[in-house]
BATIZA-604223 format. One record per residue (C-alpha): residue number from 1; z, y, x. Coordinates in Angstrom, 3 decimals. Last residue first. Example, Ala and Ser with C-alpha at 12.3 -4.5 7.8 and 13.67 -1.06 7.14 Angstrom:
2
+-----+----------+----------+----------+
!   k !       zz !       yy !       xx !
+-----+----------+----------+----------+
!   2 !    7.140 !   -1.060 !   13.670 !
!   1 !    7.800 !   -4.500 !   12.300 !
+-----+----------+----------+----------+
This chain:
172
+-----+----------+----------+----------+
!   k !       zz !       yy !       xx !
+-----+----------+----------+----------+
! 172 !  -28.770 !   69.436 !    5.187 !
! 171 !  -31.525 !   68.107 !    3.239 !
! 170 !  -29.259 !   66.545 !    0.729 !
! 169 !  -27.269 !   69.869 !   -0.144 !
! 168 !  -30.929 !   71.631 !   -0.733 !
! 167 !  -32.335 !   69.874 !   -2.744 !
! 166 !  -29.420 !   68.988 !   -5.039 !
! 165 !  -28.696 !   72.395 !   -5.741 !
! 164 !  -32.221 !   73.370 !   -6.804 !
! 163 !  -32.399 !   69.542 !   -9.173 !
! 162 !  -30.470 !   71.304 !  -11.767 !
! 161 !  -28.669 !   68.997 !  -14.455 !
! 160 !  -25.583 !   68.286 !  -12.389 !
! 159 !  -25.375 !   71.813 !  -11.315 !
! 158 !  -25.096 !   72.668 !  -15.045 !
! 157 !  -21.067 !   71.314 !  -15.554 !
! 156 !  -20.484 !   68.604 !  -18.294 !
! 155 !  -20.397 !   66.065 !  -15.894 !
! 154 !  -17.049 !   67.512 !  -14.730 !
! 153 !  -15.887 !   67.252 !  -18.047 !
! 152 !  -16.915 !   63.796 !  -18.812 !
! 151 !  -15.394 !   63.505 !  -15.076 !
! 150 !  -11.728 !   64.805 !  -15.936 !
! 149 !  -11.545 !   62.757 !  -18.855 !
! 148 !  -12.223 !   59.398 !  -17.288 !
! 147 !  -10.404 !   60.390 !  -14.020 !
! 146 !   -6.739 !   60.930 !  -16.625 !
! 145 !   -6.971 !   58.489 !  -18.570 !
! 144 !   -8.156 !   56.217 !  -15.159 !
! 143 !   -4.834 !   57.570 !  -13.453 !
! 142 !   -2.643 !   56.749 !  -16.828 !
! 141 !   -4.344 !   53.423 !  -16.851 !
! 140 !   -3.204 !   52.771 !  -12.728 !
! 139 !    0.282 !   53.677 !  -13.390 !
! 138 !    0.731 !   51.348 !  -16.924 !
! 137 !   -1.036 !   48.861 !  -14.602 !
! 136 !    0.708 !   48.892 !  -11.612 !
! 135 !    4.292 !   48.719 !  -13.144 !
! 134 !    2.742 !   45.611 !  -15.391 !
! 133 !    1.710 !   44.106 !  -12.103 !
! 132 !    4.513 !   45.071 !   -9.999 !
! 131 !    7.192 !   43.158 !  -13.039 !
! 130 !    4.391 !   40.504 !  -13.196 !
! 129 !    4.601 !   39.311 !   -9.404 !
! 128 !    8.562 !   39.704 !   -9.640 !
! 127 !    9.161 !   36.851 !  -12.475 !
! 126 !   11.919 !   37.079 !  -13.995 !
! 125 !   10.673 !   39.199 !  -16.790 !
! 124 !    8.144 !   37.242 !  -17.859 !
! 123 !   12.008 !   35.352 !  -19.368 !
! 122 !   11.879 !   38.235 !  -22.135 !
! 121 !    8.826 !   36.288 !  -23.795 !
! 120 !   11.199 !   33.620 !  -24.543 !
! 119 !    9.239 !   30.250 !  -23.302 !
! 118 !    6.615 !   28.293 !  -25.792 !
! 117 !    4.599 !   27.203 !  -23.195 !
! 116 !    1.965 !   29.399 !  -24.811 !
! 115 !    4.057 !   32.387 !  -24.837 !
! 114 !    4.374 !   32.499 !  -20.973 !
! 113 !    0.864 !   31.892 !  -20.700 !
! 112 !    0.114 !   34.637 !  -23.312 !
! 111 !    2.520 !   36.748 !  -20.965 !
! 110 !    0.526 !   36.249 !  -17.885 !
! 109 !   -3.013 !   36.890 !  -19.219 !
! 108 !   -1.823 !   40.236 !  -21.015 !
! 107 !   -0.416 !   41.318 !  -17.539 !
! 106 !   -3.112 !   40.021 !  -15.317 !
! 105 !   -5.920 !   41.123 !  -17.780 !
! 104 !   -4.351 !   44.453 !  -17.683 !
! 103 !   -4.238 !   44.490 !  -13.988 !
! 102 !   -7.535 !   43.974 !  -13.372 !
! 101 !   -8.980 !   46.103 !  -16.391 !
! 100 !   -7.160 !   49.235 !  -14.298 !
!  99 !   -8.304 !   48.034 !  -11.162 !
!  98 !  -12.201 !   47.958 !  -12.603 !
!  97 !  -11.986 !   51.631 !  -13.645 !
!  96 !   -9.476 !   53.204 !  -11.135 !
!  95 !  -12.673 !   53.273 !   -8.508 !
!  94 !  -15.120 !   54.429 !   -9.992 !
!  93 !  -12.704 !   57.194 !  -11.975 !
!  92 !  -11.283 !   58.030 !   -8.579 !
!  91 !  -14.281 !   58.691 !   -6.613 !
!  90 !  -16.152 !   60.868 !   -9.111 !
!  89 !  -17.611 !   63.211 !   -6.822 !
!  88 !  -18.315 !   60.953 !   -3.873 !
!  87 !  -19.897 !   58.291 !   -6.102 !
!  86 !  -21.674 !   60.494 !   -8.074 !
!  85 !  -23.327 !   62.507 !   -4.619 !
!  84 !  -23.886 !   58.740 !   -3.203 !
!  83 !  -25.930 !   57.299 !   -6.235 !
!  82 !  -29.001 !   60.362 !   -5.334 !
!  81 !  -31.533 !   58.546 !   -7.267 !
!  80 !  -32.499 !   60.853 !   -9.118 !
!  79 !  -31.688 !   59.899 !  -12.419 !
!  78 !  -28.014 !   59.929 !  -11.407 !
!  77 !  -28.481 !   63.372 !   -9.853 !
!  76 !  -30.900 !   64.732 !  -12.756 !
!  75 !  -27.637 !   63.722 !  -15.328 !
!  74 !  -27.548 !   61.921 !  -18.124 !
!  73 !  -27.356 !   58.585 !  -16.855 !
!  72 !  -23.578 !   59.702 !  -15.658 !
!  71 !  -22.667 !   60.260 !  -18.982 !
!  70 !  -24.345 !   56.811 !  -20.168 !
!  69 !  -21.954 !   55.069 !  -17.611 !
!  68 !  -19.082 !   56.955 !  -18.569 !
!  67 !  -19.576 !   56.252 !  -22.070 !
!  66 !  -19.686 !   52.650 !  -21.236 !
!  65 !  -16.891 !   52.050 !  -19.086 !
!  64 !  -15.102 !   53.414 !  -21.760 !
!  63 !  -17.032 !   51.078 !  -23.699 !
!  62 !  -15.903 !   48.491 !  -21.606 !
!  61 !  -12.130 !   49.335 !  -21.552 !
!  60 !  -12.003 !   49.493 !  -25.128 !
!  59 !  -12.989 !   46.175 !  -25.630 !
!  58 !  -10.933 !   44.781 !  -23.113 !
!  57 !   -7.971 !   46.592 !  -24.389 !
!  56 !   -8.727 !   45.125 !  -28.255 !
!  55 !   -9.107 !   42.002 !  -26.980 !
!  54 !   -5.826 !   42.170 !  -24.546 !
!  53 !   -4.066 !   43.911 !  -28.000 !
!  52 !   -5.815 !   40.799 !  -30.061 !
!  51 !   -4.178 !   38.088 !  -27.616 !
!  50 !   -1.039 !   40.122 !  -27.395 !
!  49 !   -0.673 !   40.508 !  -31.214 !
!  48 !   -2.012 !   36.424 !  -31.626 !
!  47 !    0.605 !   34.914 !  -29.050 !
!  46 !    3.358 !   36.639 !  -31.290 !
!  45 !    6.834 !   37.428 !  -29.072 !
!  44 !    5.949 !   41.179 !  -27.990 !
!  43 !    8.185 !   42.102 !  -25.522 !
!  42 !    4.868 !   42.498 !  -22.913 !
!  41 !    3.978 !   45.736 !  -24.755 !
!  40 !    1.591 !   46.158 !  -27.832 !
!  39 !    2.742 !   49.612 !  -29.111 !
!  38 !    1.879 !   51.719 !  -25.518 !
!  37 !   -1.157 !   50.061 !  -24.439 !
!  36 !   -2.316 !   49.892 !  -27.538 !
!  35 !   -2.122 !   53.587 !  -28.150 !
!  34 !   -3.149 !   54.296 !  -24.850 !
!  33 !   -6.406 !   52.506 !  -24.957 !
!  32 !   -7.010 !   53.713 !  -28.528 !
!  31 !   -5.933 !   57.487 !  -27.081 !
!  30 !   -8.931 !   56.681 !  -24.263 !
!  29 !  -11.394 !   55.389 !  -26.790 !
!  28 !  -11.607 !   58.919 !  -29.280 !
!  27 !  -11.535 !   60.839 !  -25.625 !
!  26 !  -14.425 !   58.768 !  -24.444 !
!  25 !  -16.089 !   58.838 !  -28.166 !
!  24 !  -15.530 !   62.693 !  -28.086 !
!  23 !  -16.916 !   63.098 !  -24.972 !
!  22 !  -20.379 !   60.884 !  -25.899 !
!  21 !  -20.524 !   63.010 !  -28.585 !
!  20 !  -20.090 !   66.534 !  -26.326 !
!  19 !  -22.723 !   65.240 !  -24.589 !
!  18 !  -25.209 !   64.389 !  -27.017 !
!  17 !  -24.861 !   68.244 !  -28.181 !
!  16 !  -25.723 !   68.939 !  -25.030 !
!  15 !  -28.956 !   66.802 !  -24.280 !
!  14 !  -29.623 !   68.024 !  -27.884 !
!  13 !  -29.319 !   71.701 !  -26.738 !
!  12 !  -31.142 !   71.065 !  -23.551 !
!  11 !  -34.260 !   69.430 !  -25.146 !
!  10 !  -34.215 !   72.593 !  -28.062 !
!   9 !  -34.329 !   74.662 !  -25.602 !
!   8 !  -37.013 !   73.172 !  -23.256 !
!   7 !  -39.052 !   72.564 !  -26.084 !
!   6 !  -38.702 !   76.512 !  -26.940 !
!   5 !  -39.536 !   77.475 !  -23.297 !
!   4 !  -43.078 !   75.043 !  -23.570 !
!   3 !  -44.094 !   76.944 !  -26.681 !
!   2 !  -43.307 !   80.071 !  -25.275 !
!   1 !  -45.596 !   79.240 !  -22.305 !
+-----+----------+----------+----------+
């Protein structure tokens, strides 16, 4: 029995110290996100800085998507089955995820057009569908920021881990 108690101990303390890795690589990836989002802006005139910020973005975006992903994995309710307690729980980072690499492919998409017909990137400007995009997507990435960190916290709570909890909420 101490045998068994020790294994246990050492599984949850790797299990946590795993966490805390995959929360520093979401963090780590969220301030790259930002960075770019913030120093590559649509007044950039060079076709190759926006095409390597929307790479970069993309990138970043996935393994985001990623680390959330394995996160979630972690967990006795994800492994479990029980898809519906997640998705309730951690609504807004589901759900800000895919908008939030929709509009950034519309904005980075729509100025490398621009670019590549060899127009001043200030004329983007003129247009009103990429004037609510680029609003929308500078509000919608500081929503997912702020989801993305909230739930690798959240998911760093024990009732995730327990099955007791979980046993009894879904047979009510």
């Amino acid at each position: 029995m101490e045998n068994s108690k020790a294994r246990s101990s050492r599984a949850v303390k790797i299990r946590a110290g795993m966490h805390q890795v995959k929360m520093v690589a979401l963090h780590f990836l969220v301030l790259a996100d930002l960075t770019v989002n913030v120093m590559f802006d649509s007044a950039e005139a060079s076709q190759f800085k926006v095409a390597a910020a929307m790479i970069a973005q993309i990138l970043a975006t996935i393994l985001m998507a990623g680390c959330l992903y394995s996160l979630f994995c972690a967990t006795f309710v994800f492994q479990a089955g029980l898809l519906s307690v997640l998705i309730n729980d951690f609504r807004g980072a589901l759900l800000s995820l895919p908008l939030n690499l929709g509009f950034l492919l519309w904005v980075r998409i729509k100025t490398l057009m621009v670019l590549h017909k060899g127009d001043d990137v200030m004329t983007i400007w003129d247009d009103d569908g990429f004037y609510f995009a680029y609003t929308m997507h500078k509000i919608i990435s500081l929503m997912f920021y702020y989801h993305a960190i909230t739930t690798a916290f959240s998911l760093g709570e024990v009732k995730y881990y327990k099955p007791d909890a979980w046993r009894i909420r879904t047979t009510r």
